[in-house]
VOVEXLO-728409 format. One line per field, with one value per atom (N, C-alpha, C): residue number from 1; atom name; x, y, z. Coordinates in steps of 0.2 Angstrom, whole numbers, plus 5000, padded with zeros to 4 digits. Atoms other than C-alpha are relative to their C-alpha. Last residue first. Layout:
BEGIN
seq: (NUM/...)
atom: (CA/...)
east: (X/...)
north: (Y/...)
up: (Z/...)
# end
This chain:
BEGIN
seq: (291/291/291/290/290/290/289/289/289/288/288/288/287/287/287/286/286/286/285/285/285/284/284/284/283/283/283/282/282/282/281/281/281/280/280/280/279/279/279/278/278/278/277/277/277/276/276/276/275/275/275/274/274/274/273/273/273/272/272/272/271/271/271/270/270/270/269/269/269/268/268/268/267/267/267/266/266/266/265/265/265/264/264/264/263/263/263/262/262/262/261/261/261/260/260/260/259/259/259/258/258/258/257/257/257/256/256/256/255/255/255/254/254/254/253/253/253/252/252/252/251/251/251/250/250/250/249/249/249/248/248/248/247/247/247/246/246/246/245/245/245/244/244/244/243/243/243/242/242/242/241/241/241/240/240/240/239/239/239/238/238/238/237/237/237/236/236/236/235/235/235/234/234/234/233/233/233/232/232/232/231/231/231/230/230/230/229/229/229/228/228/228/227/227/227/226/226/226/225/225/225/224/224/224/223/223/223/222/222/222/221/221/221/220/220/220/219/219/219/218/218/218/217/217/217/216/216/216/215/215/215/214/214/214/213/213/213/212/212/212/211/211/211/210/210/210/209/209/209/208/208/208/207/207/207/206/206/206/205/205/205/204/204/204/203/203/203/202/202/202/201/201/201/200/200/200/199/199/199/198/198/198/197/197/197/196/196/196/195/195/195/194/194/194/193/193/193/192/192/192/191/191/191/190/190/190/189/189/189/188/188/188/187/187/187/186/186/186/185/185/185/184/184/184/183/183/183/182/182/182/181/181/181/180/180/180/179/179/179/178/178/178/177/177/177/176/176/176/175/175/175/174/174/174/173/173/173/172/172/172/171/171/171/170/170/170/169/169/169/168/168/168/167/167/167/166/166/166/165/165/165/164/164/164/163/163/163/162/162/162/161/161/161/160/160/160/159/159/159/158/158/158/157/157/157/156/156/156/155/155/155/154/154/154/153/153/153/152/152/152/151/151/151/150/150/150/149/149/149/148/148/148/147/147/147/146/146/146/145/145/145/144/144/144/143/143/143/142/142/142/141/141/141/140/140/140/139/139/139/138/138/138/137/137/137/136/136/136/135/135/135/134/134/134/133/133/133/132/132/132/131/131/131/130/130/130/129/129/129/128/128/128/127/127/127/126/126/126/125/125/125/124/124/124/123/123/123/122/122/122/121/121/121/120/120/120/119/119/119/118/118/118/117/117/117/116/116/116/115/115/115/114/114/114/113/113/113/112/112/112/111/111/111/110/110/110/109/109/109/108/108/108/107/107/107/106/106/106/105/105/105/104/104/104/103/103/103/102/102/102/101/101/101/100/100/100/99/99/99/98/98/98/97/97/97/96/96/96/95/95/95/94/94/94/93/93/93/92/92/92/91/91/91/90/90/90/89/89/89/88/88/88/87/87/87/86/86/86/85/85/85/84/84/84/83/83/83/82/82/82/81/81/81/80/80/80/79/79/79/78/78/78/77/77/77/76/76/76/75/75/75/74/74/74/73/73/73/72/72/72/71/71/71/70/70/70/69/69/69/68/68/68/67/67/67/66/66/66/65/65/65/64/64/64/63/63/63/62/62/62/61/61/61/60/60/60/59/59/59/58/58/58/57/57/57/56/56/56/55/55/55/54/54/54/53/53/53/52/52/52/51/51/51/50/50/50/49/49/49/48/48/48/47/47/47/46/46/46/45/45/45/44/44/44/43/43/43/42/42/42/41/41/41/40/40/40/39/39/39/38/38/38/37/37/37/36/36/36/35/35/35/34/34/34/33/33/33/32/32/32/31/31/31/30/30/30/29/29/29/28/28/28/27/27/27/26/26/26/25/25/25/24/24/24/23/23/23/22/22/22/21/21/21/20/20/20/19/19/19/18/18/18/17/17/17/16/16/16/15/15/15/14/14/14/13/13/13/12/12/12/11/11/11/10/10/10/9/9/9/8/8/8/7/7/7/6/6/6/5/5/5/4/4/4/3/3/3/2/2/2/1/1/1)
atom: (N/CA/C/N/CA/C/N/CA/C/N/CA/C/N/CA/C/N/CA/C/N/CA/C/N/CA/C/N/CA/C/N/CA/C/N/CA/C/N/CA/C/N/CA/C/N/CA/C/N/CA/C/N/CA/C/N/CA/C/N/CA/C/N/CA/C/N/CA/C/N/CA/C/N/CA/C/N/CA/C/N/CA/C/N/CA/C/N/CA/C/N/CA/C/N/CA/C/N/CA/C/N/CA/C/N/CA/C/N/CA/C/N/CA/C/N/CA/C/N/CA/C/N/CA/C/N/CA/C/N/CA/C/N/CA/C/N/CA/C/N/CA/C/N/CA/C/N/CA/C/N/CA/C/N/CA/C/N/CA/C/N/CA/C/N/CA/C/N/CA/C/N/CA/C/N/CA/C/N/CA/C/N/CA/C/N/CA/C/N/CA/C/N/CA/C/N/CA/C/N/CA/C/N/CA/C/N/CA/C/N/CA/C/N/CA/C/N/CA/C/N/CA/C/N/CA/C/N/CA/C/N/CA/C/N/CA/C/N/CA/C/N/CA/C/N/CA/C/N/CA/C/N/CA/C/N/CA/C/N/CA/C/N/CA/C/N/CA/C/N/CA/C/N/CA/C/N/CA/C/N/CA/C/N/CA/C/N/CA/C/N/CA/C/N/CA/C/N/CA/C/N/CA/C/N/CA/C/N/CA/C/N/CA/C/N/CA/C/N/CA/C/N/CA/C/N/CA/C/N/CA/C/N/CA/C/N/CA/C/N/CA/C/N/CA/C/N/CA/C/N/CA/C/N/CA/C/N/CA/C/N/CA/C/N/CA/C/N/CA/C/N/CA/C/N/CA/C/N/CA/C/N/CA/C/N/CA/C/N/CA/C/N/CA/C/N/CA/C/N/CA/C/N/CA/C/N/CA/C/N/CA/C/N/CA/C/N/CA/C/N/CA/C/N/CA/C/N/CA/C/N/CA/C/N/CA/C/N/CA/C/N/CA/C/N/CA/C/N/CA/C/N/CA/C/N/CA/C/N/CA/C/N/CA/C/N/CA/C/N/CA/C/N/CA/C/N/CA/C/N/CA/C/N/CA/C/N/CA/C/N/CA/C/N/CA/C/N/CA/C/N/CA/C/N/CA/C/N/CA/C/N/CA/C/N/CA/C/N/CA/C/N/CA/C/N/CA/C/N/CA/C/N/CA/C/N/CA/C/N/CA/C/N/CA/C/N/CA/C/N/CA/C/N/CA/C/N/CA/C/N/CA/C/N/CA/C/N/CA/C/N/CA/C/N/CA/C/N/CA/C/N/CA/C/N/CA/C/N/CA/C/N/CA/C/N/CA/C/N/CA/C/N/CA/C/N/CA/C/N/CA/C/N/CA/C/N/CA/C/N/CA/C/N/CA/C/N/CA/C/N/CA/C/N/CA/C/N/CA/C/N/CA/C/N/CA/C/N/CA/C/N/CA/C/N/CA/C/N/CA/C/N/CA/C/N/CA/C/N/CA/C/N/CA/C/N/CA/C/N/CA/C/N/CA/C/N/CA/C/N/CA/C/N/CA/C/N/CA/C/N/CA/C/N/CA/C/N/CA/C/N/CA/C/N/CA/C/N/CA/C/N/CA/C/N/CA/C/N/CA/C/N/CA/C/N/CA/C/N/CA/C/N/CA/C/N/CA/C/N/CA/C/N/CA/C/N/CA/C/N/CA/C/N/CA/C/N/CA/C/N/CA/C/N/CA/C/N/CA/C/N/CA/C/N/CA/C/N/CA/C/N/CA/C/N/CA/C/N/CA/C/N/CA/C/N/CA/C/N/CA/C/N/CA/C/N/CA/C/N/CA/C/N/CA/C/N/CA/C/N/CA/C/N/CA/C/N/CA/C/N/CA/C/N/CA/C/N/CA/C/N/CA/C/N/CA/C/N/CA/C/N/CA/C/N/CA/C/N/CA/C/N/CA/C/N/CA/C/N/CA/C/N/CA/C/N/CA/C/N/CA/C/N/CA/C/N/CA/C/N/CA/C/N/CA/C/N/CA/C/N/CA/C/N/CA/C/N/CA/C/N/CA/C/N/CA/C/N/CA/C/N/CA/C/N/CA/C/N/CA/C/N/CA/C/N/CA/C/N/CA/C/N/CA/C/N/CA/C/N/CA/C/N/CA/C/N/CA/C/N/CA/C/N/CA/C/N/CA/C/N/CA/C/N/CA/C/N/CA/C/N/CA/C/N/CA/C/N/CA/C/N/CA/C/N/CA/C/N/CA/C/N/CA/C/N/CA/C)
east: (4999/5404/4996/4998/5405/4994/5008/5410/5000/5000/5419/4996/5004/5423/5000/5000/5438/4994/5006/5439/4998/5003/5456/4995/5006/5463/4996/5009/5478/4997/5006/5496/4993/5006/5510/4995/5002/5528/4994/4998/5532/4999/5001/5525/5004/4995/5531/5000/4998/5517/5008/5001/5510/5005/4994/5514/5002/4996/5503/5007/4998/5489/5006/4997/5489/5002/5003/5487/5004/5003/5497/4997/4995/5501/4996/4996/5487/5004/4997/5479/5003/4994/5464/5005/4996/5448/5006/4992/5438/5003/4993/5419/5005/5000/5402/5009/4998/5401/5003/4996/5397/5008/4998/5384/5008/4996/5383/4999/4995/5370/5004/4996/5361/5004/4996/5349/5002/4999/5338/5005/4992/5337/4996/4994/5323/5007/5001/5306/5006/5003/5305/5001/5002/5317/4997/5001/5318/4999/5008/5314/5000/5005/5328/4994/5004/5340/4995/5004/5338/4999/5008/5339/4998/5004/5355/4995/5001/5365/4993/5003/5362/4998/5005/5369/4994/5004/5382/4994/5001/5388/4996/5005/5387/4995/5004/5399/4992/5000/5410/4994/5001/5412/4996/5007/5415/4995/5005/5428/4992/4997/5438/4993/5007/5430/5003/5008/5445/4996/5003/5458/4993/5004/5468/4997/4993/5479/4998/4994/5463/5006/4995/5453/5002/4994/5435/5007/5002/5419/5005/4996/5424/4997/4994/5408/5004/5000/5394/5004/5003/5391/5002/4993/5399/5000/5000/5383/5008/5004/5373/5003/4999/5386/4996/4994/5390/4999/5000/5369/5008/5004/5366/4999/4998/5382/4996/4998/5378/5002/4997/5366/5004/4999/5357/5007/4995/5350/5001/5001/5337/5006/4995/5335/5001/5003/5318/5006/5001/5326/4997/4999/5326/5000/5005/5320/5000/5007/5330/4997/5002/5344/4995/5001/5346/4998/5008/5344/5000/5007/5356/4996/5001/5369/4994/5005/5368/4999/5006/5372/4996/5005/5386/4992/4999/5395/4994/4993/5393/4997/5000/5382/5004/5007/5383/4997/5008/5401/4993/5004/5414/4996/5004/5418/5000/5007/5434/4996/5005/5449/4996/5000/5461/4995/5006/5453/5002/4997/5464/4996/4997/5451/5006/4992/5446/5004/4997/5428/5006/4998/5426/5004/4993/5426/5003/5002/5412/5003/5006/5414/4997/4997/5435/4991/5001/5432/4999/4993/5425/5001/4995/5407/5006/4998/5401/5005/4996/5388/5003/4998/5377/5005/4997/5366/5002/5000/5356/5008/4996/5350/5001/5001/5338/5007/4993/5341/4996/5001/5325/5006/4999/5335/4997/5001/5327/5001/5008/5328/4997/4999/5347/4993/4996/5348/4997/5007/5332/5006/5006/5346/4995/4999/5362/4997/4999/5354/5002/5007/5345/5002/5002/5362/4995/4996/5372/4996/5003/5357/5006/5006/5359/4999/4999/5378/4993/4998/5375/5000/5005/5361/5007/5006/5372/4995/4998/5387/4997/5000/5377/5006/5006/5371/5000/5003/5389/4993/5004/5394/4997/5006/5405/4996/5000/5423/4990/4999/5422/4999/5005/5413/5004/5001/5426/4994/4999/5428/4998/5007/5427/4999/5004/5443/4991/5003/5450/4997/5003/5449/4997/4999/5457/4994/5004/5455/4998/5006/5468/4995/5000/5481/4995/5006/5475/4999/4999/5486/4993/4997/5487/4999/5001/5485/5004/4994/5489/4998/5002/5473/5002/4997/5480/4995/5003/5474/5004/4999/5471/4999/5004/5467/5004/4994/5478/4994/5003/5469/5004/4996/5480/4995/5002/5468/5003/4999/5469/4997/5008/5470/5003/5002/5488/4995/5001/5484/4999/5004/5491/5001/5005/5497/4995/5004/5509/4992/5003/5518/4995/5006/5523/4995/5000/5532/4995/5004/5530/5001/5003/5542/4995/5000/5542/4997/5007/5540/4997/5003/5554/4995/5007/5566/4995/5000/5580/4995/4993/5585/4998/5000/5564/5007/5007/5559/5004/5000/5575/4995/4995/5571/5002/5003/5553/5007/5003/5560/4998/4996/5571/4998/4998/5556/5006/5003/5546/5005/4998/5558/4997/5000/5563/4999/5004/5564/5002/4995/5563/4997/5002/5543/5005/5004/5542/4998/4998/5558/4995/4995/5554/5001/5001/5537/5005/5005/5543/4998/4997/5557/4996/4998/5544/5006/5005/5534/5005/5004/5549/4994/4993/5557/4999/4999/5538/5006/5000/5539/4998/4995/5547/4997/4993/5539/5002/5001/5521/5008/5001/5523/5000/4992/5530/5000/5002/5514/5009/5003/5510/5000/5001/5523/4997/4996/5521/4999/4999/5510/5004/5004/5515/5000/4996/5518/4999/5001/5509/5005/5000/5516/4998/4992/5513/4998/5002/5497/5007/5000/5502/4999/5005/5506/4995/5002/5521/4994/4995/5525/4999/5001/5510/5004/4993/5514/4997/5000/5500/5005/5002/5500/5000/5006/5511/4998/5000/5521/4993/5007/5523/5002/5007/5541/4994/5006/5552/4996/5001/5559/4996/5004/5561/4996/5004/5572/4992/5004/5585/4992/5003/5584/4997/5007/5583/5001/5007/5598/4993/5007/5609/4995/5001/5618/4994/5005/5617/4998/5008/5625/4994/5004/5638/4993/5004/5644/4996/5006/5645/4995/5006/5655/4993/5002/5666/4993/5003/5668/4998/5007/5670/4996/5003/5684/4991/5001/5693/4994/5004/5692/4998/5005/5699/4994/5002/5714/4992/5003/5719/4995/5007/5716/5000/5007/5727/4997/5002/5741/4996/5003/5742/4998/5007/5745/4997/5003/5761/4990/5001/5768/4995)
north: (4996/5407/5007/5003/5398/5003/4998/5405/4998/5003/5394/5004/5001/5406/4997/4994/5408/4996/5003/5398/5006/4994/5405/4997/5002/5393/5004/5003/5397/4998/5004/5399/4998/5000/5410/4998/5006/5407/4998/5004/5425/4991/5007/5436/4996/5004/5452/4993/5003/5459/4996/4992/5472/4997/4994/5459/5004/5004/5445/5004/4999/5459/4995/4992/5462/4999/4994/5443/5008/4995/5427/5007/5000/5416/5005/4992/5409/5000/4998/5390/5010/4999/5386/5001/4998/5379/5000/5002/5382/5001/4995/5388/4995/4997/5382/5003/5005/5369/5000/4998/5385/4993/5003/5390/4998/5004/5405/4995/5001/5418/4991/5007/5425/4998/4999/5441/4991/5006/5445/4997/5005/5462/4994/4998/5474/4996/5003/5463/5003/5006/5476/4997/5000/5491/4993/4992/5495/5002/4999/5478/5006/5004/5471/5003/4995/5484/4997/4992/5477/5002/5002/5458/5007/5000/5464/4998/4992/5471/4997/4995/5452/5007/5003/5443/5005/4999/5453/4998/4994/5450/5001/5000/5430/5009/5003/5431/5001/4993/5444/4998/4994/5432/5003/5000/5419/5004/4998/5427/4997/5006/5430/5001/5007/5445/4996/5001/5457/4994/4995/5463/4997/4993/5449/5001/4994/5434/5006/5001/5423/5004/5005/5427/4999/4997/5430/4998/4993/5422/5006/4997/5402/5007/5001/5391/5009/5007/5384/5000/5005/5395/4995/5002/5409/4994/5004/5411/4997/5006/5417/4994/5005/5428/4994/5003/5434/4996/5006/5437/4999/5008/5444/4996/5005/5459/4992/5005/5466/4996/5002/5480/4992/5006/5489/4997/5001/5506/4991/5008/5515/4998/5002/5531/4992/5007/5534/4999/4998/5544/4994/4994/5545/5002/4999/5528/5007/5003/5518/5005/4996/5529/4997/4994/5529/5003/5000/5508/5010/5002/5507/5001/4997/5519/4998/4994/5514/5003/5002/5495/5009/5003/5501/4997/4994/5509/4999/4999/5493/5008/4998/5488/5002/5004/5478/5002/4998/5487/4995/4994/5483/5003/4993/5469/5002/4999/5458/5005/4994/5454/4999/4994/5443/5004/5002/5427/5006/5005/5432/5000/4995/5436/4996/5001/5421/5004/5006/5423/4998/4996/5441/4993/5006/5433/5003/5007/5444/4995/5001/5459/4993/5001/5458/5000/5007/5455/4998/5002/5473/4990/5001/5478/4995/5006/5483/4998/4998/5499/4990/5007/5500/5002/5000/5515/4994/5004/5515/4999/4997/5531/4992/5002/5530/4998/5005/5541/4999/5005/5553/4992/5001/5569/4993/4994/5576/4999/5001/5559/5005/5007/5559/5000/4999/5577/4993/4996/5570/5001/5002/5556/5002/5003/5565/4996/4997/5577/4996/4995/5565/5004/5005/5555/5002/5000/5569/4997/4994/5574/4998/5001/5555/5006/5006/5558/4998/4998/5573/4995/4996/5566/5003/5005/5550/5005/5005/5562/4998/4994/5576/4994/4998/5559/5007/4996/5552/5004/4995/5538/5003/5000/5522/5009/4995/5518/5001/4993/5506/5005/4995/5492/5006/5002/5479/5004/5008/5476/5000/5001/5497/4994/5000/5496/5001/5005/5483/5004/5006/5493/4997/5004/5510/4993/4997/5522/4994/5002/5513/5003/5003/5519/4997/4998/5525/5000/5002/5513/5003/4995/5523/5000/4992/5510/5003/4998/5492/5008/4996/5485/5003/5004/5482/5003/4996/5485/4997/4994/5472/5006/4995/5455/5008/4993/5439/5005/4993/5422/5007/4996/5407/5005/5004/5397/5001/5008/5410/4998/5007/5427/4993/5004/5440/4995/5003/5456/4993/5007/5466/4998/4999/5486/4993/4995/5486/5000/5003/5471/5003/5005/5479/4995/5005/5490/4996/5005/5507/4996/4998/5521/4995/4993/5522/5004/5000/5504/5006/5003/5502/5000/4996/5511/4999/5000/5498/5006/4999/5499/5002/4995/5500/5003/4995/5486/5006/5001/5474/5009/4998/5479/5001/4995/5474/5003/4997/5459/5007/4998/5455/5001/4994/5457/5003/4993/5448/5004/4999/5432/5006/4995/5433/5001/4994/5415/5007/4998/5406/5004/4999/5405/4998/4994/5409/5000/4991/5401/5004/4996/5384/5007/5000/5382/5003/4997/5381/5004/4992/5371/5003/4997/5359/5006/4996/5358/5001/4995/5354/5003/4995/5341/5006/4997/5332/5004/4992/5330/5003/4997/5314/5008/4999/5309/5003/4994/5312/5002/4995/5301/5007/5001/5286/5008/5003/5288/5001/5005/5295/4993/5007/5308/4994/5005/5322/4991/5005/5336/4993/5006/5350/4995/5007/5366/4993/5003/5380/4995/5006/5392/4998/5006/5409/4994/5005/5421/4996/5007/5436/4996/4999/5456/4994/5001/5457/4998/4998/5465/4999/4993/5460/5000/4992/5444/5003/4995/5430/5005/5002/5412/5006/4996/5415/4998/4997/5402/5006/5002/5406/5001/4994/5409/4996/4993/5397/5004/5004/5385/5001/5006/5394/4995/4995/5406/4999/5003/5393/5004/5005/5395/4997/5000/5412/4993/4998/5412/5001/5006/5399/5006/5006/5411/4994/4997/5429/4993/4998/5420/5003/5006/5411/5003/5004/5427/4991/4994/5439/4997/5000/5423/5003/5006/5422/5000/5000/5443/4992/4994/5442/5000/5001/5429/5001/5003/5439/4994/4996/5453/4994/4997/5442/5004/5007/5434/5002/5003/5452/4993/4995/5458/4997/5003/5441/5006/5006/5446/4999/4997/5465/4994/4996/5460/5001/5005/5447/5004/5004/5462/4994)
up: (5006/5320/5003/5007/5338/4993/5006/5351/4994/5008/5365/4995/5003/5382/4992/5007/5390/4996/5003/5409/4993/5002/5417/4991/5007/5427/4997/4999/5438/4996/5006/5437/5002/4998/5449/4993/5004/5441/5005/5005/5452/4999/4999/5464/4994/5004/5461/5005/4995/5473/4998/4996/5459/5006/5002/5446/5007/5000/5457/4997/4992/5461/5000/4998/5441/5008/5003/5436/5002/4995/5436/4999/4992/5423/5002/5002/5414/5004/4995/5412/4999/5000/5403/5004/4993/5404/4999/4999/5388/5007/5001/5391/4999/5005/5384/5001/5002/5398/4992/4999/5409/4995/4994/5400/5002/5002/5392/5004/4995/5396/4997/5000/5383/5004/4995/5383/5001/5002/5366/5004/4999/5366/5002/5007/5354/5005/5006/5361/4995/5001/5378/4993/5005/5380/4996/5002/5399/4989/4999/5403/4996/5006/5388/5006/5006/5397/4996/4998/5414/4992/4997/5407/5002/5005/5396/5004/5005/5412/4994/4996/5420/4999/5001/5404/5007/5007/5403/5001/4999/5421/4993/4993/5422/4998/5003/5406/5004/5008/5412/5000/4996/5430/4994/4999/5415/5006/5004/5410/5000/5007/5426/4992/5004/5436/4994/5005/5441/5001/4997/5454/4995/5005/5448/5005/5000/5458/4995/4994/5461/5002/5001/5447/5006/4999/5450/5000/5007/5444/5001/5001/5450/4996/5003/5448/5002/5004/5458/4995/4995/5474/4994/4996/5464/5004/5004/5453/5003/5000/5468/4994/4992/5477/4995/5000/5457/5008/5005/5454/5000/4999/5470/4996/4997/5470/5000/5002/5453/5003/4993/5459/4999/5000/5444/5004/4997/5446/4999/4999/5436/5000/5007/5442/5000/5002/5453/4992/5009/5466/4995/5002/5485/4993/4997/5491/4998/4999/5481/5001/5006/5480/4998/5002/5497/4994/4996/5499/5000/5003/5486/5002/5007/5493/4995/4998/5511/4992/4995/5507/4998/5005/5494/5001/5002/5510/4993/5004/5518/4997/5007/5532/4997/5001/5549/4989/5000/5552/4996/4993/5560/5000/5003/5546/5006/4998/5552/4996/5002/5544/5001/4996/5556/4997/4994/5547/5005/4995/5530/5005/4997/5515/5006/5002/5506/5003/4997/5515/5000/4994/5507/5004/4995/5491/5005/5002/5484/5003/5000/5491/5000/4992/5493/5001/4997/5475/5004/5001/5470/5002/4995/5465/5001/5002/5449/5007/4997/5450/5000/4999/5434/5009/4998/5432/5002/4996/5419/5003/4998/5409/5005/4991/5395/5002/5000/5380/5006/5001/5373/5001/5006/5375/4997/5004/5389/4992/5001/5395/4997/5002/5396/4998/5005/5405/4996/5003/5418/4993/5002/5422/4996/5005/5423/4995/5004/5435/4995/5003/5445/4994/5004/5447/4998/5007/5454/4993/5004/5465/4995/5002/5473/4993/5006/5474/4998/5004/5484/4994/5003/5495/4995/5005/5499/4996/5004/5504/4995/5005/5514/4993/5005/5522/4994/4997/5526/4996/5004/5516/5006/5000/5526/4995/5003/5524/4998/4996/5539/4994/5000/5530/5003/4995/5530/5004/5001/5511/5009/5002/5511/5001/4996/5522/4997/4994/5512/5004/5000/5497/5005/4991/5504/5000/4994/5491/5003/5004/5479/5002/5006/5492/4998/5002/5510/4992/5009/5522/4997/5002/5541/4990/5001/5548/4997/4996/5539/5003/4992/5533/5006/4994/5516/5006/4991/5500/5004/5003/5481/5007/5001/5485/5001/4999/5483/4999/5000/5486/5002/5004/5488/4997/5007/5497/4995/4999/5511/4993/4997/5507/5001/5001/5505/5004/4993/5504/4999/5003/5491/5007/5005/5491/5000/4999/5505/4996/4995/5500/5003/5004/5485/5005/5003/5498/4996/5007/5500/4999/5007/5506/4994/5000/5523/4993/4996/5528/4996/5005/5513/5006/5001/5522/4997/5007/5521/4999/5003/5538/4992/4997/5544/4997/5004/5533/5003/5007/5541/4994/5002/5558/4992/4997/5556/5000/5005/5547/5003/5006/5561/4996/4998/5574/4995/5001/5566/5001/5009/5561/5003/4999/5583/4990/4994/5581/5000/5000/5565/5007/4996/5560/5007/4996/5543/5006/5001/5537/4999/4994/5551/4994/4994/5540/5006/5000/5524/5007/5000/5528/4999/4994/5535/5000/4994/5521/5003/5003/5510/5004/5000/5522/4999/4994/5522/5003/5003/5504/5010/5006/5504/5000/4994/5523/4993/4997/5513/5005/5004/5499/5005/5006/5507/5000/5006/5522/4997/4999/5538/4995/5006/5538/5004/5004/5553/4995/4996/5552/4999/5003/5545/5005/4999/5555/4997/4994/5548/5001/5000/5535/5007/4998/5538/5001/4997/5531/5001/5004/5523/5005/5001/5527/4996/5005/5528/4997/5003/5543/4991/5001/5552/4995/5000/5547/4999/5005/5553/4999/5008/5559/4996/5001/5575/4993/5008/5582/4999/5002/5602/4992/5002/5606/4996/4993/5617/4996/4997/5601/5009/5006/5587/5006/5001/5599/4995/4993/5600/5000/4999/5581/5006/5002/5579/5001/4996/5591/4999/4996/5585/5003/5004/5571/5003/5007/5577/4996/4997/5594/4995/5000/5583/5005/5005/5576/5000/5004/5593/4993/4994/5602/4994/5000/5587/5003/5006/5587/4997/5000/5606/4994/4995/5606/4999/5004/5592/5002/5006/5603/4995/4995/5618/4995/4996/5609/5000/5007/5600/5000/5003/5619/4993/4998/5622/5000/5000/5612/5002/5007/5616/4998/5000/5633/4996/4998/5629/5000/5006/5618/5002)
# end
């Protein structure tokens, strides 16, 4: 009886011991591992350490930074989520993490860089140049555009090919600091300079007027896939300059200023649903027209 007694002693021992080891050991473990600033796993930037309170306002909110901080950087957090992903299958079957990459500055873009990731047809890898155009590629889609063109002039229509590129082009910067280009050109690089030189359809390229109007205001949302409204705005008014050459004295091309818009707030966009982000708000500048 005495026997039985200390094995129930001993087991109970075991399972104390077992539940305060899964309890101090992310902690101790907080305190030998290097922090790291990015989740593979997740797919996101992690909290950095804040620096300590210099002021009233900064020791009040310095508790909240720093929890922040120690529940992204906990010891052994990869490996337990990596665990976690893999019990739950959720590596296997897709997480909404999967689909959104989160940028710096709170910037959310649409893809991942994770191998193997080949949904939406693989944004971030066009964003980094790898999904490149082979020439039996550039020459089919050139011959596409010839035929749709001579067609269209056959019938007295003119033919302009717009091509509208994505965010990860334009707010490449906002991206995380792990994503690199590996290549010198983009897939939309070989494409204009091909159809350039191999057809005379008339193309228009809308990366030089968002690099150029983005230098002084906002032209894509933050938590969207898309061009806010003045992004729109920018764009219209570019398209109607090509079609006023190609039809002189019958457009009339307006471009809004920027002090013409309302500045509002919204909730968050399509990459914010996709990521079930939630009480995500930005500014979303909507145009004033009047009568």
């Amino acid at each position: 009886m005495k026997m039985k007694f200390n094995l129930y002693k001993i087991e109970k021992l075991i399972i104390i011991f077992v539940f305060l080891l899964s309890i101090f050991l992310p902690f101790i473990g907080s305190f030998v591992q290097k922090d790291e600033f990015v989740s593979s796993v997740e797919n996101r930037n992690l909290a950095e350490i804040p620096a300590l309170p210099h002021s009233l306002a900064s020791f009040i909110e310095y508790p909240e930074k720093f929890n922040s901080y120690y529940a992204d950087n906990f010891g052994f957090r990869g490996l337990l989520n990596e665990a976690y992903f893999m019990l739950t299958d959720k590596r296997i079957n897709k997480t909404p993490f999967d689909d959104v990459t989160f940028g710096q500055n709170e910037w959310l873009f649409l893809g991942s860089i994770k191998p193997g990731y080949d949904r939406y047809d693989d944004p971030i890898g066009d964003a980094i140049n790898k999904n490149l155009f082979t020439k039996e590629e550039l020459n089919n889609f050139a011959q596409s555009l010839i035929k749709i063109d001579d067609w269209l002039k056959n019938r007295g229509i003119e033919y302009l090919y717009i091509i509208a590129p994505n965010k990860h082009t334009i707010y490449f910067e906002h991206l995380p600091d792990y994503i690199k280009k590996i290549n010198d050109k983009s897939a939309m690089d070989q494409l204009m300079s091909y159809l350039k030189k191999h057809t005379n359809v008339n193309v228009l390229d809308l990366r030089d007027c968002l690099f150029d109007e983005k230098k002084k205001h906002q032209v894509y949302f933050k938590s969207d896939t898309h061009w806010n409204h003045y992004g729109a705005n920018v764009v219209q008014y570019e398209i109607l300059k090509k079609i006023r050459s190609l039809f002189p004295l019958h457009i009339n091309p307006y471009l809004l200023g920027y002090n013409q818009f309302s500045i509002e707030n919204m909730e968050g966009g399509d990459l914010a649903d996709i990521a079930k982000i939630q009480n995500v708000v930005e500014t979303d500048p909507k145009p004033i027209f009047e009568k």
